[in-house]
C-alpha positions as CSV (number, residue, x, y, z in Angstrom):
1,X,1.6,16.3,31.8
2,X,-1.0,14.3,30.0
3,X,1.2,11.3,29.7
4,X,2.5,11.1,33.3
5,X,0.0,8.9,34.5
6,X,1.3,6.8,37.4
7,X,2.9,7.5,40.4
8,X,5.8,5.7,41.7
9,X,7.2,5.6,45.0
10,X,11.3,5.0,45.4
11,X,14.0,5.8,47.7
12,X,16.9,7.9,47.1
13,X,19.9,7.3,48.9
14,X,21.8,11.1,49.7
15,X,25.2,9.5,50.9
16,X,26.6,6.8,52.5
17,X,25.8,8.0,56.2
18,X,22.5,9.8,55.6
19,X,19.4,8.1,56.1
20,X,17.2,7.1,53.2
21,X,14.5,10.4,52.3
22,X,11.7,9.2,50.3
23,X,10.4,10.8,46.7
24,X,7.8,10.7,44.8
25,X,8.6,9.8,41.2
26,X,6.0,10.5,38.0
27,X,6.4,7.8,35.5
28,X,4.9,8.2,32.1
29,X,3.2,5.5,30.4
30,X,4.8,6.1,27.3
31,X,7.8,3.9,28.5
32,X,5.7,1.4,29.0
33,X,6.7,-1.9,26.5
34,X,3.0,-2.3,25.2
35,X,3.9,1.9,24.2
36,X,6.9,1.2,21.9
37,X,4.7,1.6,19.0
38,X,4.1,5.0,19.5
39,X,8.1,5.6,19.6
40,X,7.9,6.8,15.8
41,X,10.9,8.1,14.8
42,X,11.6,10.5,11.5
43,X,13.7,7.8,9.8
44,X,11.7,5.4,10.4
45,X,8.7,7.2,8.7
46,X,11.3,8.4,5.5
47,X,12.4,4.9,5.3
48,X,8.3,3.8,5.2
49,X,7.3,6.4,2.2
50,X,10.9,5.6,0.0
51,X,11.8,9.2,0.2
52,X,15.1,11.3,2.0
53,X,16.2,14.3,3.6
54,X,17.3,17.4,1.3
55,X,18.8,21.0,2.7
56,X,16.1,22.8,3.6
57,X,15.1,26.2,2.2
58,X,14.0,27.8,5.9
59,X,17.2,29.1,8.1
60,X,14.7,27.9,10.8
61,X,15.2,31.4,12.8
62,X,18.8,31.3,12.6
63,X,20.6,34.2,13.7
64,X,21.3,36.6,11.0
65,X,24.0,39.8,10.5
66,X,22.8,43.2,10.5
67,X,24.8,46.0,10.1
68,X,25.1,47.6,13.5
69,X,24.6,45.1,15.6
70,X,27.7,43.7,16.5
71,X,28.8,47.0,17.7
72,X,25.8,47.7,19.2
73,X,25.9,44.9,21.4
74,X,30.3,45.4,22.7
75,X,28.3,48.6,23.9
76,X,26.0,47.5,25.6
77,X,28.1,45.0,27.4
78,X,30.7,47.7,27.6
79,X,29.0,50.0,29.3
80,X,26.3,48.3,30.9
81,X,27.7,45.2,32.2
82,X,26.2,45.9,35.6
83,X,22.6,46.3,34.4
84,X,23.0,42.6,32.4
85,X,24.6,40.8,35.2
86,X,21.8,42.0,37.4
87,X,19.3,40.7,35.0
88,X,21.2,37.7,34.3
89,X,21.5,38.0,30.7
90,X,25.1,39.0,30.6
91,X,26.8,35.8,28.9
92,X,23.4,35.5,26.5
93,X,24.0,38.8,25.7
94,X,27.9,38.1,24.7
95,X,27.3,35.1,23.1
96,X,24.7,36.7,20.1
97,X,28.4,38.6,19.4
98,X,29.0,35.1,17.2
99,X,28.3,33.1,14.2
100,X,26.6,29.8,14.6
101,X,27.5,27.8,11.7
102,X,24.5,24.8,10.6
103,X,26.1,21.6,9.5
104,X,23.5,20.0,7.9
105,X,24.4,16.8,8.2
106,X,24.4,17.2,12.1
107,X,20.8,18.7,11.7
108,X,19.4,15.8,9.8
109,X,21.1,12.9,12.0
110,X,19.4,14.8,15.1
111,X,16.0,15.2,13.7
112,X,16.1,11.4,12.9
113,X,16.3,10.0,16.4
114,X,14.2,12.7,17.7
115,X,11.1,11.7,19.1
116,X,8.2,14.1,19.5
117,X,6.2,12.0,21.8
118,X,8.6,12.4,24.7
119,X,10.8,15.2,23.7
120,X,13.5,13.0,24.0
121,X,16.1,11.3,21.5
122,X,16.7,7.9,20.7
123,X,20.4,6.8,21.0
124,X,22.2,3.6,21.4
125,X,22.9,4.6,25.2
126,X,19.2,5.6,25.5
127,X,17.0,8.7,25.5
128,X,18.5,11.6,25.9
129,X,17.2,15.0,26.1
130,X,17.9,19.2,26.0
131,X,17.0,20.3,29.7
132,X,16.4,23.7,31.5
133,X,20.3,22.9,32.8
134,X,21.3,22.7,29.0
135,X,19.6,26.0,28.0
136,X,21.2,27.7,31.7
137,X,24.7,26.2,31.4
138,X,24.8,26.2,27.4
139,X,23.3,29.5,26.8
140,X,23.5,31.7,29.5
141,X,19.5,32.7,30.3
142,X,17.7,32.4,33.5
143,X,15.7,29.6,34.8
144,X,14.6,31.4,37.9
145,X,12.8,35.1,37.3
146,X,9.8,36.4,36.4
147,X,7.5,34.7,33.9
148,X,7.8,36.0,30.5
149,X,4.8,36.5,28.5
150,X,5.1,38.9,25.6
151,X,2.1,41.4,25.6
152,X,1.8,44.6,23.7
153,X,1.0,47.2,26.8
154,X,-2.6,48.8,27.0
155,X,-3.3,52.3,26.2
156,X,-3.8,52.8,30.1
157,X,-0.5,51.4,31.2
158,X,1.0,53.5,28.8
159,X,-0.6,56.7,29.7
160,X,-1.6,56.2,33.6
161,X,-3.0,58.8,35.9
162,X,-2.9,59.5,39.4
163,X,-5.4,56.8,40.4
164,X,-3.6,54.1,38.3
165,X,-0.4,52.8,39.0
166,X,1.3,50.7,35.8
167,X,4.1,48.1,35.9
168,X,5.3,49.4,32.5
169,X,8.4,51.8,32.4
170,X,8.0,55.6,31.2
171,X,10.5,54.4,28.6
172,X,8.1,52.0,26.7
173,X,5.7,54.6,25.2
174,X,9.2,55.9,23.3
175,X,9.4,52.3,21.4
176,X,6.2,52.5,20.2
177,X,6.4,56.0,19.1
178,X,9.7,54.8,17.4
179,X,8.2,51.5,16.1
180,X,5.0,54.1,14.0
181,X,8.2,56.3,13.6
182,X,9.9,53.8,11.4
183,X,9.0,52.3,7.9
184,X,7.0,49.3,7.8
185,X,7.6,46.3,5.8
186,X,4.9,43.4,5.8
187,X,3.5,44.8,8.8
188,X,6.7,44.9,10.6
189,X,9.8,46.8,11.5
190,X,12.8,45.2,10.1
191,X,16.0,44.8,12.7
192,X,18.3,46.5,10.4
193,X,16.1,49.5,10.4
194,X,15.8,49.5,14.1
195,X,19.4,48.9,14.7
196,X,20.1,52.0,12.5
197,X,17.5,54.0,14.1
198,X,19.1,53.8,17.7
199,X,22.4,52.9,16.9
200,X,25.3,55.5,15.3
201,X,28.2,54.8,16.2
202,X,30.6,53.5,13.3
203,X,30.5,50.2,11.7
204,X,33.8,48.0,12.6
205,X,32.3,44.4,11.0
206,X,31.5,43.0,7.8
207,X,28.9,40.3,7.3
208,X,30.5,36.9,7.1
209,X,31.3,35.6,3.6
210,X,28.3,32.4,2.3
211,X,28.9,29.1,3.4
212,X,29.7,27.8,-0.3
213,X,32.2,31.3,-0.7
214,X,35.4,29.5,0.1
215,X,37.7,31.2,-2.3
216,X,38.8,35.0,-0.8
217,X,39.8,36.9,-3.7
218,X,40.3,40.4,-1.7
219,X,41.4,41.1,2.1
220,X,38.3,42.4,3.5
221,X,38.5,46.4,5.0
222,X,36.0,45.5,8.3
223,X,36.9,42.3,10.6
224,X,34.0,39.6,10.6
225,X,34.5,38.3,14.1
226,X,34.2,40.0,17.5
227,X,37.2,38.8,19.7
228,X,34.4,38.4,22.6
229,X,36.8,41.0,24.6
230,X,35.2,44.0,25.3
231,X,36.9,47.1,26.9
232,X,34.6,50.1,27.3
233,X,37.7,52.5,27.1
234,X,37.9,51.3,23.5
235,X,34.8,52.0,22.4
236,X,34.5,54.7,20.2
237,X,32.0,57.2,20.5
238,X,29.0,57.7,18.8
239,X,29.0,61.0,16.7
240,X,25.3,61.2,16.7
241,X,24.1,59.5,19.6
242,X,21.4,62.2,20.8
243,X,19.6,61.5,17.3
244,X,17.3,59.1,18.2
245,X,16.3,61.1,21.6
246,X,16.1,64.4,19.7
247,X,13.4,62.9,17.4
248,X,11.0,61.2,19.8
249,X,11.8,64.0,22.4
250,X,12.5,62.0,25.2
251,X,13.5,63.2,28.8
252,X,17.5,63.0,29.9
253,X,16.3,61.0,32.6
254,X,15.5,57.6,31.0
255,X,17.8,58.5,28.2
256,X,19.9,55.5,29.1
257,X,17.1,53.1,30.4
258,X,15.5,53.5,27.2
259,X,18.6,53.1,24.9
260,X,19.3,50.3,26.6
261,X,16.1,48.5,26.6
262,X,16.3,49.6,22.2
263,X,18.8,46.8,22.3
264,X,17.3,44.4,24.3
265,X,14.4,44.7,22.4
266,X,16.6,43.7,19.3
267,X,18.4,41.2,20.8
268,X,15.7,39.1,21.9
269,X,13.8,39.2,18.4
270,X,17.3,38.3,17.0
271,X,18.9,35.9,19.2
272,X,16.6,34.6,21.9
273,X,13.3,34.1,20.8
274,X,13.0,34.7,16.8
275,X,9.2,34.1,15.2
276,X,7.5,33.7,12.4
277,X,8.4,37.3,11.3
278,X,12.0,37.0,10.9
279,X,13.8,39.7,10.9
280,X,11.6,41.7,12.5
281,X,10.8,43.6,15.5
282,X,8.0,42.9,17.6
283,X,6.1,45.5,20.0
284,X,5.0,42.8,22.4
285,X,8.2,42.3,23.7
286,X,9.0,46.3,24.6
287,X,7.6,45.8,28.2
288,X,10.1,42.8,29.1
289,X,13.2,44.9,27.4
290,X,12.2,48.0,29.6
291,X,11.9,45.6,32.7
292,X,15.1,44.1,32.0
293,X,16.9,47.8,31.5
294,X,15.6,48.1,35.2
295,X,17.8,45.2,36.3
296,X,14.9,42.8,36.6
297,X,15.4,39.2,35.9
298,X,12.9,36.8,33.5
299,X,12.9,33.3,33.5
300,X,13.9,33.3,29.7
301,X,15.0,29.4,29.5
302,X,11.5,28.3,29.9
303,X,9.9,29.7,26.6
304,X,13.5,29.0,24.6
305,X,12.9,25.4,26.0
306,X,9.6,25.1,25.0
307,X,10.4,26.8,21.2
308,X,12.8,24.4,20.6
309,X,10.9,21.3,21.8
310,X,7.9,23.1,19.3
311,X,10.2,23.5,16.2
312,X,11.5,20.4,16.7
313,X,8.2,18.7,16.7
314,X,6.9,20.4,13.4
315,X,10.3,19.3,11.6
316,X,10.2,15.5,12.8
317,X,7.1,15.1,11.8
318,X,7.2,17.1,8.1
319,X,6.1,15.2,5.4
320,X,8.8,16.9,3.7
321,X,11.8,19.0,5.2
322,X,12.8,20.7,2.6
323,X,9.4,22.8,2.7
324,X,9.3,22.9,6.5
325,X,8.7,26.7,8.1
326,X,9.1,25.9,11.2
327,X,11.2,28.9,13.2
328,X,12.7,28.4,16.4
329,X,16.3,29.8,17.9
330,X,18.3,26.4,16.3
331,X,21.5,28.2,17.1
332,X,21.2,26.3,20.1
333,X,20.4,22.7,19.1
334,X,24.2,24.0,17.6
335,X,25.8,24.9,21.3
């Protein structure tokens, strides 16, 4: 709020036979017209040092296949669709069921007008911006909830006692018991091994072909795209689904609190909030999936707001995009 230095007063008229309620307006002094020289755009920069934009290496967090996943998710929003909709999550959840395709010509004409000063984009009609509203209407997360803060949980909320009431779940000691449980792979547990690990029912999609495969040569034997129409009737069943219990012995009471927050888990390492260790699973998000299991609702727009507002910031002002890391969910900047 550093830049919102002056206070404006205004009136807002609410209809034609309402009186006139008075605001209070903050104005930053970055629109100021002695400012405009800090309204440096990418292009502007390129355009300075003689150089252009190429395709980037990074998939800047981009939303990747992994075997398992798909399926895993038309079960949890098969059979847990009331759990979702009480946490608010229940179109986000639906919409990781899909491909987000990156054009990267779309990509590079956004980053140019893009103006990390305000947050804002410079068009011909004026700035314009992504908004909590976007990331609600666009997306389907939360504005209102709890705050969300990942955190890996203490040895004492963990374990408790009598004295010592914890806010974390029983459930949660089980993902950490599965996370040491599992191999680790630069000091992380990949996705795909944690989808495996809790999921086992059978595989029904194929990961999609490469952008620059265009030719199909043979029909494929698993469909690539979820029709987004679930029906918990159809689902088949799991032949092994006590597996994952069995190993890490955990009660039939929390059984399906604690499969449930598995996925979550996943899904927001995957879809909502992927960092620098893509493709991985992170522990310090366990307490927020177990929470969310519960019914309980996070305010998840905010830090996807503020990701995307970072990784656009570290891209604009690259020296060079094509070695640029930074990781953010850009699927959607694509919505």
């Amino acid at each position: 709020m550093s830049g919102l230095k002056r206070r404006q007063e205004t009136y807002l008229t609410l209809a034609p036979t309402s009186s006139q309620t008075k605001v209070l307006l903050l104005k930053s002094s970055l629109h100021d017209v002695k400012a405009d020289a800090e309204f440096i755009l990418p292009n502007h920069h390129l355009a300075a040092i003689g150089t252009s934009w190429r395709t980037p290496q990074s998939r800047y967090g981009e939303v990747s296949f992994y075997p398992g996943y798909l399926e895993w998710t038309e079960d949890m929003l098969g059979h847990h669709a009331n759990t979702l909709h009480a946490a608010k999550i229940h179109a986000a959840v639906h919409a990781s069921l899909f491909t987000y395709v990156c054009n990267k010509h779309v990509l590079q004409a956004f980053l140019e007008l893009w103006c990390p000063s305000t947050n804002t984009l410079h068009t011909a009609v004026g700035e314009i911006s992504i908004s909590l509203w976007d990331i609600r209407g666009l997306c389907g997360l939360p504005v209102r909830g709890e705050f969300y803060d990942e955190v890996v949980p203490s040895s004492k909320d963990l374990l408790g006692d009598e004295t010592y009431m914890s806010s974390v779940p029983r459930s949660c000691k089980y993902f950490l018991l599965a996370y040491h449980h599992l191999p680790k792979h630069s000091n992380g547990v990949l996705i795909s091994d944690w989808v495996g690990f809790w999921f086992k029912g059978p595989l029904r999609y194929a990961a999609p072909p490469l952008c620059s495969s265009r030719k199909r040569v043979n029909e494929p034997k698993l469909s690539r795209n979820p029709s987004g129409d679930v029906d918990a009737s159809n689902l088949p069943h799991a032949k092994d689904h006590d597996g994952p219990f069995t190993i890490l012995h955990i009660p039939e009471d929390i059984r399906d609190e604690t499969y449930m927050a598995a996925f979550l888990s996943c899904w927001l390492c995957n879809f909502v909030l992927p960092h620098n260790k893509v493709g991985k699973v992170r522990a310090s998000n366990f307490k927020f999936a177990n929470r969310m299991a519960h019914g309980e609702c996070f305010s998840l727009a905010i830090p996807v707001l503020v990701s995307i507002y970072r990784g656009f910031r570290n891209m604009s002002t690259s020296t060079n995009l094509f070695e640029s890391s930074a990781i953010f969910p850009i699927h959607y900047m694509y919505g």
